[in-house]
C-alpha positions in Angstrom: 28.5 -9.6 -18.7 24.9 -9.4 -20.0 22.6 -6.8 -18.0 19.6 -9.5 -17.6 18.3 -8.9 -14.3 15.7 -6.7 -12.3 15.5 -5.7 -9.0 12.3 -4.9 -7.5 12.1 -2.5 -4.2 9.7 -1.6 -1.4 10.7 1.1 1.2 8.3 1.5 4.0 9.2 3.4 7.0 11.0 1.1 9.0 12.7 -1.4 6.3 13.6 -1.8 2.7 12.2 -5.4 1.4 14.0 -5.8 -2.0 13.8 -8.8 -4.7 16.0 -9.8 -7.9 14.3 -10.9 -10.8 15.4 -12.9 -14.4 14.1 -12.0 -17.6 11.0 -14.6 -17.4 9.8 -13.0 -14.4 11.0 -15.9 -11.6 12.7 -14.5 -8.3 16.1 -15.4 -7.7 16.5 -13.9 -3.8 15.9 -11.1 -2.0 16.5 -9.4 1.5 15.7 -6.3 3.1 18.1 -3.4 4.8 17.0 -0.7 7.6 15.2 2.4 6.4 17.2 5.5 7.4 14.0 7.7 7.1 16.3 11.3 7.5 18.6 9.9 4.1 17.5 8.4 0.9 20.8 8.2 -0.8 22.1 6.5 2.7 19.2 4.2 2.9 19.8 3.2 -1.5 23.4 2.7 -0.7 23.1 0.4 1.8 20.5 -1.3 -0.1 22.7 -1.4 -3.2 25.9 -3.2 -1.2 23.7 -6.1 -0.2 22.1 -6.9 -2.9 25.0 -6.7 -5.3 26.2 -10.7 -4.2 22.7 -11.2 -6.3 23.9 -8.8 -9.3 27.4 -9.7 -10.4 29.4 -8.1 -7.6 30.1 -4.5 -6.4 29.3 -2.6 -9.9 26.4 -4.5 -10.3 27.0 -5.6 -13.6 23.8 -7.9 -14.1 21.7 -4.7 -13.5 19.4 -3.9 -16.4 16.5 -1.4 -14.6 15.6 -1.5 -11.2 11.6 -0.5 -9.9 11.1 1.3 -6.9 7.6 1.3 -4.6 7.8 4.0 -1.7 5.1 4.8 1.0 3.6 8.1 -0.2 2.8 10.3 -3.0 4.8 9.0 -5.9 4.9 10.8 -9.3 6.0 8.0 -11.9 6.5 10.7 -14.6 9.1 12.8 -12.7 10.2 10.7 -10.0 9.3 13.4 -7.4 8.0 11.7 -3.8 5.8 14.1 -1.9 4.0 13.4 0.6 5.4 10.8 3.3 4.7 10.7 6.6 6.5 7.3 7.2 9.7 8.7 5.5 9.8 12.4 6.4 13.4 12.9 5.5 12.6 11.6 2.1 9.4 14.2 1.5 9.7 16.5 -1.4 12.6 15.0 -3.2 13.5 13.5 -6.1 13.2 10.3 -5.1 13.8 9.0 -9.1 17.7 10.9 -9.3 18.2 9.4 -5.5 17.7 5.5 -7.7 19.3 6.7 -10.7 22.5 7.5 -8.9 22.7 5.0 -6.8 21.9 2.0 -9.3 24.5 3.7 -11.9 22.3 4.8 -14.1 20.3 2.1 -15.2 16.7 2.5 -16.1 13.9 3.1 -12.9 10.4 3.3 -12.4 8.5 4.2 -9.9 5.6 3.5 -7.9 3.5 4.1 -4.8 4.0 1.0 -2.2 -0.2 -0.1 -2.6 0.4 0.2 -6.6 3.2 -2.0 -6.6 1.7 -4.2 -4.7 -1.2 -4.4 -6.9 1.5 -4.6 -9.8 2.9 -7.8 -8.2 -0.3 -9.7 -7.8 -1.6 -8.7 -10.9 1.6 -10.3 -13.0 2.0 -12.7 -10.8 0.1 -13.8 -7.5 -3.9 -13.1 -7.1 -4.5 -11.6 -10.4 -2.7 -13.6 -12.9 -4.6 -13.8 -16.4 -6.9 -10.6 -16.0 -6.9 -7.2 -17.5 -8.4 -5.4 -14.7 -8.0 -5.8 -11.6 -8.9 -3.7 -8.5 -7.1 -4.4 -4.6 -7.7 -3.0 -1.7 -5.3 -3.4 0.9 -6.3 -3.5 4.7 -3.6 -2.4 6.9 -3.6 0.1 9.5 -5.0 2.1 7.3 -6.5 1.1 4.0 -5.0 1.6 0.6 -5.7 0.8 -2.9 -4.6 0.5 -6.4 -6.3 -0.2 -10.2 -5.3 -2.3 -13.2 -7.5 -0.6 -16.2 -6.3 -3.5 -19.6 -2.9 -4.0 -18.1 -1.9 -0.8 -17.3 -1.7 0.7 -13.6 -4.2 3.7 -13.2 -2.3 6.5 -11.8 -4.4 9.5 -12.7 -4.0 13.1 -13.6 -2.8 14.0 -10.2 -1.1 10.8 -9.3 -3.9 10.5 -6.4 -5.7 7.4 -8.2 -6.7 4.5 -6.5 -7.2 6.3 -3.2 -10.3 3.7 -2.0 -9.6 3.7 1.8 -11.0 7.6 1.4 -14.1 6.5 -0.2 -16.6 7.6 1.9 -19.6 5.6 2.9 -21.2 7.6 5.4 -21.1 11.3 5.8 -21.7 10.6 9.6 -19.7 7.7 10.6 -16.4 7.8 12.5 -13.6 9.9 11.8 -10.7 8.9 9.7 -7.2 9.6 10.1 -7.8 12.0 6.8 -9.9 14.6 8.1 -13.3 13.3 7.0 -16.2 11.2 8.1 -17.1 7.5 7.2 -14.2 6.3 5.2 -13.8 2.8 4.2 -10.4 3.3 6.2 -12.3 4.2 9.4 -14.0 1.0 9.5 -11.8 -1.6 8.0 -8.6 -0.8 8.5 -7.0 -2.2 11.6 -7.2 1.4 13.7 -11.0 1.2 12.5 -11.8 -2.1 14.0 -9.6 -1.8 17.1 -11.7 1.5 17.6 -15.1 -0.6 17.1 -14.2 -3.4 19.4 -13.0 -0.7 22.1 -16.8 1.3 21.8 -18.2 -2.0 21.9 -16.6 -2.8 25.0 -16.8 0.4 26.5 -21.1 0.4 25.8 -20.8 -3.1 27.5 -22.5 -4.8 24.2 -19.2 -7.0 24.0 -19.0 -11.0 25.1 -17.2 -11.4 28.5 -14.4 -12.9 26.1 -14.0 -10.3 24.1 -14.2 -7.4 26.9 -11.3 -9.2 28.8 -9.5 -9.9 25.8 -9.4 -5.9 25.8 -8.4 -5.5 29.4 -5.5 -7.8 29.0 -4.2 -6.7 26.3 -4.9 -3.0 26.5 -3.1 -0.6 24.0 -1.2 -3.9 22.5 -4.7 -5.1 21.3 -4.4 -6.3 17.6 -7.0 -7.6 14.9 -5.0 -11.1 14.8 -6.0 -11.2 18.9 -9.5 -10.3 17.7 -9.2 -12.9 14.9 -8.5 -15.8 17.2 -11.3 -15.2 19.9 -13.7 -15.4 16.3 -12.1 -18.2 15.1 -12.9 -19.9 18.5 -16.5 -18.9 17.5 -16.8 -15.7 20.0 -20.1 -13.7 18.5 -19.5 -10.5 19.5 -15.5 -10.8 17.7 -17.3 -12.3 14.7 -19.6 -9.3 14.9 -17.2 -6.6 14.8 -15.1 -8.3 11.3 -18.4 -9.0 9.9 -19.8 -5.3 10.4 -15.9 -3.8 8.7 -17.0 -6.6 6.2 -20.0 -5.0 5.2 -18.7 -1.9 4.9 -15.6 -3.2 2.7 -18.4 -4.9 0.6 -20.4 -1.8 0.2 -17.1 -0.1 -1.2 -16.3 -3.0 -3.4 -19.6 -3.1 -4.8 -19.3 0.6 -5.6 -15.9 0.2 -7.3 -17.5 -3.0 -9.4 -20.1 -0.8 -10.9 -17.9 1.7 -11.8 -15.2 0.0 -13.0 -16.3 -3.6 -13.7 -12.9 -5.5 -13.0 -11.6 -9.0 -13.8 -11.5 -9.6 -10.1 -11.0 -7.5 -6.9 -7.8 -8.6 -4.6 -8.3 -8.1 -0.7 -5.0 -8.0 0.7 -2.8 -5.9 3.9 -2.8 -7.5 7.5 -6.5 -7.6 8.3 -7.4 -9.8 5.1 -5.3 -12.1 7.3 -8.8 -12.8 8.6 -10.2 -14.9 5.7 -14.0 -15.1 5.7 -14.7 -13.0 8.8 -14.4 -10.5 6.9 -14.3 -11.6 2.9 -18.4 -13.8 3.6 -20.0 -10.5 4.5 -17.7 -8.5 1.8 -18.8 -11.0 -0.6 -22.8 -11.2 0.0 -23.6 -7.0 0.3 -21.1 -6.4 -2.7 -23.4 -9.2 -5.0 -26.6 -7.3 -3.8 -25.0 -3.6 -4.7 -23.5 -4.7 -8.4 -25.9 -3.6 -11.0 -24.3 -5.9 -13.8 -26.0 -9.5 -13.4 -23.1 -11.2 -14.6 -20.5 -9.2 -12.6 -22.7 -10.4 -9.2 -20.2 -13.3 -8.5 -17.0 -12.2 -9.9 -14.3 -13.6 -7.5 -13.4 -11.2 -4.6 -9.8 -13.2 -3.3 -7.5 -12.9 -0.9 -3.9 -11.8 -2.3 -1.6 -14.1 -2.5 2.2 -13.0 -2.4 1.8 -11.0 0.8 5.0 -9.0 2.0 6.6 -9.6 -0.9 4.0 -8.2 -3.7 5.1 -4.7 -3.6 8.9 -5.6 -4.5 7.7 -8.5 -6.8 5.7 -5.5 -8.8 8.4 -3.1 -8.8 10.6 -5.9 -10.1 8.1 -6.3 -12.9 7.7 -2.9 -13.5 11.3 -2.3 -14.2 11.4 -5.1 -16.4 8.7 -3.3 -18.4 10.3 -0.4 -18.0 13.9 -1.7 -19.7 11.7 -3.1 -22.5 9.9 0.3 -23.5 14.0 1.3 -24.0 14.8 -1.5 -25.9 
């Protein structure tokens, strides 16, 4: 039986979202099993047994590499995850012979979970037809990931593409990092849950908005906050456009120093459209020094959960065909 299909992974710390491939890059199906975040080889297993209707049966037989993107410190070269505070069980291992043994052998690659994702709209969803690409993905916290001609940038320490920890102000609010004034701290979803709750508290919020955050309390989320701006509350539209302006001040930043194709917004708060992409957009054109790089398209992603396992899919295809 001919070894002509890819599967494509994405481990976060409660699940493991996987996707099976062909040749030409199309998805045939996917699914997704529990993470068991104290047992990698437990977690792969398990993994391995339900996707193996999609790959010719129990051995797998249809199996020609298989791509990996895991929350944390990934080192591509080595396989070696470090730091991963979603998957402590799985810290310090070797995350690349965990794969190998459990796919029998086959051919891997590896990936952090923002740089597969990144990998997966760039071949495929937001970023089809460029060479370089930038994304920055809002989520609780914010993450990134760079396309330099086709290939992702990973860096010397394996630490590239860290844009949530660019900081904007030494004195703004404190990240979950350590520092001050990360992008992270204001546009992430703990950043502007943290914003709306000041607001509230220094009674500068609408009477919407300030009972929205009574009622809800600690379950509070940036999709409530979204729908009370939708419905044209100021002081909501207020607190997405001022994270806006921040994510356009990093964006701009990034354009001038790496003057990509196009920059991809994607993760949980880019859920909120043009709240937060109209004030990204207009700081970001006044900050970019190159005249013709003032407009370059700043879009939402467009494969959402599935982009990271959709990248490592295509990453292991690339990674059979260097072995071919």
């Amino acid at each position: 039986m001919t070894r002509d299909l890819y599967l494509g992974i994405d481990t976060g710390g409660t699940a493991v979202k996987y996707e099976v491939a062909a040749a030409d890059g199309g998805t045939l199906g996917g699914g997704e099993v529990p993470t068991d975040p104290g047992d990698v080889a437990a977690t792969l297993r398990a993994l391995a047994a339900d996707a193996a209707p999609l790959l010719g049966g129990a051995a797998l037989p249809r199996l020609a590499a298989v791509g990996m993107a895991c929350a944390g410190i990934v080192n591509p070269v080595t396989g070696h995850l470090g730091r991963s505070p979603n998957l402590p069980g799985w810290e310090n291992s070797d995350l690349g012979g965990a794969v190998s043994a459990a796919f029998g052998g086959v051919p891997s690659a590896l990936a952090n979970d923002v740089n597969g994702a990144l990998y997966g709209e760039y071949r495929h969803g937001a970023g089809r037809g460029c060479r370089d690409v930038v994304m920055i993905a809002l989520g609780t916290g914010v993450g990134g990931g760079v396309v330099v001609d086709g290939k992702l940038l990973i860096g010397s320490h394996f630490g590239a593409g860290e844009i949530g920890h660019m900081v904007l102000d030494g004195d703004g609010p404190p990240c979950t990092c350590g520092s001050r004034g990360c992008l992270e701290a204001w546009a992430g979803s703990t950043g502007l849950l943290r914003a709306t709750r000041e607001l509230v508290a220094a009674g500068g919020a609408s009477a919407a908005l300030a009972g929205l955050a009574a009622s809800r309390g600690a379950e509070l989320t940036t999709r409530d906050l979204a729908e009370l701006a939708e419905a044209g509350d100021p002081a909501a539209i207020g607190v997405f456009a001022a994270a806006g302006r921040k994510l356009g001040q990093a964006v701009g930043n990034l354009v001038n120093v790496l003057d990509p194709d196009r920059v991809i917004i994607g993760g949980g708060v880019a859920r909120a459209g043009d709240l937060i992409l109209a004030p990204c957009r207009e700081v970001a054109s006044r900050l970019i020094l190159a005249t013709e790089a003032r407009h370059l398209p700043i879009v939402p992603a467009e494969l959402g959960p599935r982009a990271a396992a959709v990248g490592a899919a295509s990453l292991a295809r690339e990674k059979a065909r260097e072995g071919a």
